[in-house]
Backbone as CSV, one residue per row, in Angstrom:
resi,resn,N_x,N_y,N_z,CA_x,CA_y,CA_z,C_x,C_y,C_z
1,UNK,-33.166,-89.447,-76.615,-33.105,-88.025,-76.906,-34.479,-87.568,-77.382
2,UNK,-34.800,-86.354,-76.910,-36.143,-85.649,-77.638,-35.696,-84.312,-78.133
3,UNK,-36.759,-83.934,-79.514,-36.551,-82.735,-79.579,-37.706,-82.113,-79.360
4,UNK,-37.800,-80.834,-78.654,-38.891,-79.375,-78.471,-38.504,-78.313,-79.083
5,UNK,-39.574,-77.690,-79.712,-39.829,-76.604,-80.154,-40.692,-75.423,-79.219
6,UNK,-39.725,-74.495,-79.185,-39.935,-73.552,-78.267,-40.372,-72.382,-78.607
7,UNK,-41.036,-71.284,-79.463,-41.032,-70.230,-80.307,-39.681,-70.736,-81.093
8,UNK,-38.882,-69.793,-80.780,-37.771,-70.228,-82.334,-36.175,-70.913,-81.421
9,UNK,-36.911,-71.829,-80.541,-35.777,-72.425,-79.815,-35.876,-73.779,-79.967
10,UNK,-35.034,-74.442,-80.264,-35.048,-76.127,-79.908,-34.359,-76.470,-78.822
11,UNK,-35.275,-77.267,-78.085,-34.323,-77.759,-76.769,-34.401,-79.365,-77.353
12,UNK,-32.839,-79.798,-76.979,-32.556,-81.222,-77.478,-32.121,-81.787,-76.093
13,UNK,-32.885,-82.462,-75.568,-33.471,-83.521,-74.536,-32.459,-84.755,-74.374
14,UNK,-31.129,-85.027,-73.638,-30.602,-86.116,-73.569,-30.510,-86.911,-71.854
15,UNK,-30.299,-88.325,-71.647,-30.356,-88.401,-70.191,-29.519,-89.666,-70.503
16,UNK,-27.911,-90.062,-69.757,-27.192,-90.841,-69.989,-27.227,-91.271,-68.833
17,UNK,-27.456,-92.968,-69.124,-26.887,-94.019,-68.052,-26.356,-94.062,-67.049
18,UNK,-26.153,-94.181,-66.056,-24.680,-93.969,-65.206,-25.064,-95.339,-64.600
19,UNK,-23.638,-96.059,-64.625,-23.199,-97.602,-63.723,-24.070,-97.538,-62.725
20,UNK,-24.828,-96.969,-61.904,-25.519,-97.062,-60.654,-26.731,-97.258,-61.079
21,UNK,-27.479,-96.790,-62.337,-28.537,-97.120,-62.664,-29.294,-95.807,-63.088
22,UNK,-28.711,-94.681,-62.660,-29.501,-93.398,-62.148,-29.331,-92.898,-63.591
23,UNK,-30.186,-92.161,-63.691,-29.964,-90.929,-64.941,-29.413,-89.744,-64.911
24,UNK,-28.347,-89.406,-65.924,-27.618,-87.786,-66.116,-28.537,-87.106,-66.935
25,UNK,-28.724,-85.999,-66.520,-29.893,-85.404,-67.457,-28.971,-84.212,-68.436
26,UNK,-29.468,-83.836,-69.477,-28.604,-82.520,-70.162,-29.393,-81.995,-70.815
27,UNK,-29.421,-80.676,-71.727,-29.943,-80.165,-72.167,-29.108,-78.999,-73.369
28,UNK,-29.340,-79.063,-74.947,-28.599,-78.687,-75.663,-29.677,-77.722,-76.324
29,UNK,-29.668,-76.331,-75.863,-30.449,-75.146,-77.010,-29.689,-74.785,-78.113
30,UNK,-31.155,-74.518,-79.203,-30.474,-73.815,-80.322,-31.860,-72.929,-80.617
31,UNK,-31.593,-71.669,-81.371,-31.823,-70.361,-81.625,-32.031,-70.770,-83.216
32,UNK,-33.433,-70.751,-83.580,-33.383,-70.176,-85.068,-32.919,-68.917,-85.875
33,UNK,-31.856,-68.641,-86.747,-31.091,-68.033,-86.650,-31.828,-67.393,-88.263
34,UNK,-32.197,-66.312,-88.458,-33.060,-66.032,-89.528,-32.298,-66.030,-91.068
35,UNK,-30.909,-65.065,-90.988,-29.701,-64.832,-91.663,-29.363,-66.123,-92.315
36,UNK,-29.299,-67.073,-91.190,-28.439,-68.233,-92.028,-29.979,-69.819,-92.331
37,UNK,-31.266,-69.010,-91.866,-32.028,-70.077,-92.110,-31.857,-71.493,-91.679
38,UNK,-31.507,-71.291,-90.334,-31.316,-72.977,-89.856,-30.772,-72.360,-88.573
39,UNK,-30.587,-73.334,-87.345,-30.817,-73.525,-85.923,-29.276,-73.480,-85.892
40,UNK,-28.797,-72.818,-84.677,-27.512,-72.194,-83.606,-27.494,-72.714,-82.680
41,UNK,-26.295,-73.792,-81.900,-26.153,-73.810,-80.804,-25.784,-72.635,-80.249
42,UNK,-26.749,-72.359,-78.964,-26.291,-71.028,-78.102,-25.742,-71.596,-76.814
43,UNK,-26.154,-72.955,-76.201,-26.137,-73.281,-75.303,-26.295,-75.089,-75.305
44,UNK,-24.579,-75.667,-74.879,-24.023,-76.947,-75.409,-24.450,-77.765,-73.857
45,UNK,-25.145,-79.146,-73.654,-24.980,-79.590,-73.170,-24.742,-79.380,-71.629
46,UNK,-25.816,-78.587,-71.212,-25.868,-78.176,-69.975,-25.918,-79.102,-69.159
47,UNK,-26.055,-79.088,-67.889,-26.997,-80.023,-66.827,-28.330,-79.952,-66.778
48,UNK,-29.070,-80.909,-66.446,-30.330,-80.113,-66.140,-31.028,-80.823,-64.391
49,UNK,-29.453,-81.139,-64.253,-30.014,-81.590,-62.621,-28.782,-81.690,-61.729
50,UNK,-28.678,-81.197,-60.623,-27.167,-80.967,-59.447,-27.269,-82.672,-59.385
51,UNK,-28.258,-83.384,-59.440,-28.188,-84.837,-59.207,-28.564,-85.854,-59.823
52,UNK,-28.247,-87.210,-60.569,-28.947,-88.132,-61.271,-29.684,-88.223,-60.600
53,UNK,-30.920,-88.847,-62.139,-32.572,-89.107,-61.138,-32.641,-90.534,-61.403
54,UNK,-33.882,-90.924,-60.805,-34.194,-92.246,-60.836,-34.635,-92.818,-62.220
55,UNK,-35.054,-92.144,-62.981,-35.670,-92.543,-64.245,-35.337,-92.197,-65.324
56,UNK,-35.611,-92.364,-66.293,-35.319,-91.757,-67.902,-36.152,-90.429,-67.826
57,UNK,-37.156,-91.034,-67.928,-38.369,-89.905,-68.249,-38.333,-88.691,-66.667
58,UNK,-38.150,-88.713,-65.741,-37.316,-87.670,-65.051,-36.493,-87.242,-65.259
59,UNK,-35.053,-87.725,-66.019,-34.499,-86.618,-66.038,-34.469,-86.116,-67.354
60,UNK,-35.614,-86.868,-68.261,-35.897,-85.633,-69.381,-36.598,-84.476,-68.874
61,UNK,-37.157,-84.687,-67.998,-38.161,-83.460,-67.594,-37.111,-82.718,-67.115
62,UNK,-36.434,-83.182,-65.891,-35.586,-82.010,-65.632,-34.491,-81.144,-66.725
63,UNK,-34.032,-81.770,-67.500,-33.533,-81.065,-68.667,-34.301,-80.230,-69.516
64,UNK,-35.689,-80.666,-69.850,-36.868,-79.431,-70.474,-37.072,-78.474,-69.446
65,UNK,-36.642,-78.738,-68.077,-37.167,-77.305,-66.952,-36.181,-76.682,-67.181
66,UNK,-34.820,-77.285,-66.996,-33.407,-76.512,-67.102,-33.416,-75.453,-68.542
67,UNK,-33.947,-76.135,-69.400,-34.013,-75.344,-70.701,-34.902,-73.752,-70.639
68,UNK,-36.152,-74.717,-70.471,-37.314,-73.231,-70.316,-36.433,-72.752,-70.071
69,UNK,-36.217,-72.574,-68.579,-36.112,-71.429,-67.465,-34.792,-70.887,-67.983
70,UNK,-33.948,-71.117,-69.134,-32.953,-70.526,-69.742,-33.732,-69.828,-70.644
71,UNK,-34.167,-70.252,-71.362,-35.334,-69.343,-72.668,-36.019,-68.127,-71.824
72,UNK,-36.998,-68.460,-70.944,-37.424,-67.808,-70.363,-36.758,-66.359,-69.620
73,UNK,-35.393,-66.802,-69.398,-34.561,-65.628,-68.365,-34.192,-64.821,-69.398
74,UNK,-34.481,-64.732,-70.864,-34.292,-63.433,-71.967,-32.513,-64.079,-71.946
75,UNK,-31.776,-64.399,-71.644,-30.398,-64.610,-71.453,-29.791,-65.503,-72.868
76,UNK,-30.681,-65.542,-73.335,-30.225,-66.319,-75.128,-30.300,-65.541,-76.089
């Protein structure tokens, strides 16, 4: 697992095993939340790939792209 800091977003970085060898990639945002002084899940355990990848470190990346491009679309 990794964590990123995004302006006031954390993207939490996970990529699970699968029996074949391949990697599940996911991706868990949270929103610094000013009111309550501490971080909001807005967005649980997404995908961050239609397909396991070959590596660890691929499908962390694809889970940090899946994230941005959620931050990025104003949609949080």
């Amino acid at each position: 697992m990794a964590i990123e800091t995004i302006g006031n977003f954390q993207l939490h970085l996970t990529a699970y095993e699968l029996p074949s060898g391949l990697w599940d990639p996911f991706v868990t945002v949270l929103k610094f939340d000013d009111a309550e002084q501490d971080f909001i899940c807005v967005a649980e355990k997404l995908h961050g790939s239609a397909e396991p990848l070959a590596t660890h470190d691929l499908a962390i990346e694809a889970a940090r792209r899946t994230g941005t491009a959620l931050i990025e679309s104003g949609r949080l």
